[in-house]
N, C-alpha and C positions, 0 to 999 in steps of 0.2 A: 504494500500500500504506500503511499505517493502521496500523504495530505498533508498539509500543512496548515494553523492556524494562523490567522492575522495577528498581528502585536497587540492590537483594541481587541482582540479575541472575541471578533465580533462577526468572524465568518472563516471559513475554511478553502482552499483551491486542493485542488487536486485531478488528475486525467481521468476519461467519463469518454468512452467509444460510442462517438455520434455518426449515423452515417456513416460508419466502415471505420471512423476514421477516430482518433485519438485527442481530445481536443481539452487545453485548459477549462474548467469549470468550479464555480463560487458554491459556495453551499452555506446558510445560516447554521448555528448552532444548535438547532434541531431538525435538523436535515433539509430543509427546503428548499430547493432547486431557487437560485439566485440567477443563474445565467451563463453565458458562457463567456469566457474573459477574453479568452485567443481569440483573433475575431479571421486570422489566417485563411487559404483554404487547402494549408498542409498538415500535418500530423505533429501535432504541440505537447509535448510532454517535458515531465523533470522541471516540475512550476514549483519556488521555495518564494517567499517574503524579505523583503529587506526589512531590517528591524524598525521601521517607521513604519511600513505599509502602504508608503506611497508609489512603491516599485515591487514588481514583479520579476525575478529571474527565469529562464526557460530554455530549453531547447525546440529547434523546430525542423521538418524535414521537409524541402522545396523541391522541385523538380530543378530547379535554375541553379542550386549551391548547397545541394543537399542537406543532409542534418547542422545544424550551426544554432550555439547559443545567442542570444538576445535579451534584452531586457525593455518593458512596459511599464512605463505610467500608468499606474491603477485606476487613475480618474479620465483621464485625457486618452489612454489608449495609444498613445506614442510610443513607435516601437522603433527601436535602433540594435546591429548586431556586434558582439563583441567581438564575437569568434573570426578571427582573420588569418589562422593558421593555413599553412597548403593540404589541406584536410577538409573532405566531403562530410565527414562523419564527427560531429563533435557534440557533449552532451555533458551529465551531471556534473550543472555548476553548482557552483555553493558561494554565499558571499561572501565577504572576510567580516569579523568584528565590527569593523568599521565602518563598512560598505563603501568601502573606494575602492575597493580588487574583487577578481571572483574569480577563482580556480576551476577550472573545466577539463574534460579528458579529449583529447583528438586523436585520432587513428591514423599515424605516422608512421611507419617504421615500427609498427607497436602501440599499442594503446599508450600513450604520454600526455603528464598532466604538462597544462599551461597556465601561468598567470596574467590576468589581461587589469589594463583599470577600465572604468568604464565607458569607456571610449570605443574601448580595442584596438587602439592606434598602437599602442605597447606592447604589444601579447610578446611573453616569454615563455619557448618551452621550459621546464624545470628539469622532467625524466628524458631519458635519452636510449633506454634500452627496457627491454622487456616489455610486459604488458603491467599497466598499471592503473588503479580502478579506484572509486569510492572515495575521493579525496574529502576530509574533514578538518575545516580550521580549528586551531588552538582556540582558546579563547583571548588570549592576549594575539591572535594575527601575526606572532612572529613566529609559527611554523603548522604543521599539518600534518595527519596521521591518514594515510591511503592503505590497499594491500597490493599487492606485488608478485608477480613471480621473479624479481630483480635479475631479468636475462636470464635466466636459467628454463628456453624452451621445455616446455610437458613438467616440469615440478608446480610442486600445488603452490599457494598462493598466502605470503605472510603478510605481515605488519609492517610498515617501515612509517616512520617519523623526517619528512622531510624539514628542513632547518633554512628558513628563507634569509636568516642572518649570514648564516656560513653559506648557504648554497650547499649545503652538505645532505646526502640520504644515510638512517642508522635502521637495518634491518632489526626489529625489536621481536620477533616470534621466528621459531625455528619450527614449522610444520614439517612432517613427513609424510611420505607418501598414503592414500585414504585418511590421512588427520592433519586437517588442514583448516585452515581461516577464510570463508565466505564474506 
């Protein structure tokens, strides 16, 4: 499940298959169909809140630039995309603390995370090998806990702590094969 509440915890988003098709959707706190927020006519999923509520993160999949994150104005409906990596396929952002950054995954070389501001005039990739998934900020925004197979093709999939101070990764779980970290 996919849902997130408002910061005024006064409504919920979450993805809701309309017409085939995958689409942000609002929901009151007793479930009431509120409407749909994406107003796209591509496949919108991975919708989180900025901690104000005044912004939407997401990903979205076009026929013109394929999967690519974005962010919306929740009143205005202003949509602008982050994602400017060389990557058709990019998806679960997540904002930073702060909500001046949002880390995303694109499929390069490997599933690698990137950090953009909101612009996406910046985008940095961060990883560079392996496939790597589920990126989660600190709370203080000076690093992030994703899982990883850290280049090691066909091994299950750990923990690592990336350090946006160092630029450094520190694998933190040692799974073996059948016991592993989803």
């Amino acid at each position: 499940l996919n849902a997130h509440m408002s910061p005024n915890e006064k409504e919920i988003i979450t993805t809701i298959h309309m017409g085939g098709r995958p689409k942000i959707a609002a929901f009151s706190l007793t479930g009431n169909f509120k409407g749909i927020v994406s107003r796209s006519n591509s496949e919108d999923t991975n919708a989180s809140w900025g901690k104000n509520g005044e912004y939407i993160v997401y990903s979205s999949n076009s026929k013109d630039v394929g999967r690519q994150v974005y962010i919306m104005h929740r009143e205005l409906g202003k949509v602008s995309r982050v994602s400017y990596a060389k990557s058709n396929n990019c998806f679960a952002p997540k904002w930073s603390p702060s909500e001046d950054r949002i880390i995303f995954v694109c499929d390069l070389n490997g599933y690698q995370i990137f950090l953009a501001d909101l612009s996406g005039d910046d985008a940095v990739q961060l990883t560079f090998k392996g496939n790597n998934f589920e990126p989660d900020w600190a709370p203080d925004g000076r690093s992030f806990v994703y899982s990883s197979d850290f280049g090691l093709s066909g091994s299950p999939l750990n923990l690592g702590i990336f350090s946006l101070i160092s630029l450094t990764s520190q694998k933190i779980t040692n799974s073996s094969e059948g016991d592993y970290v989803q």
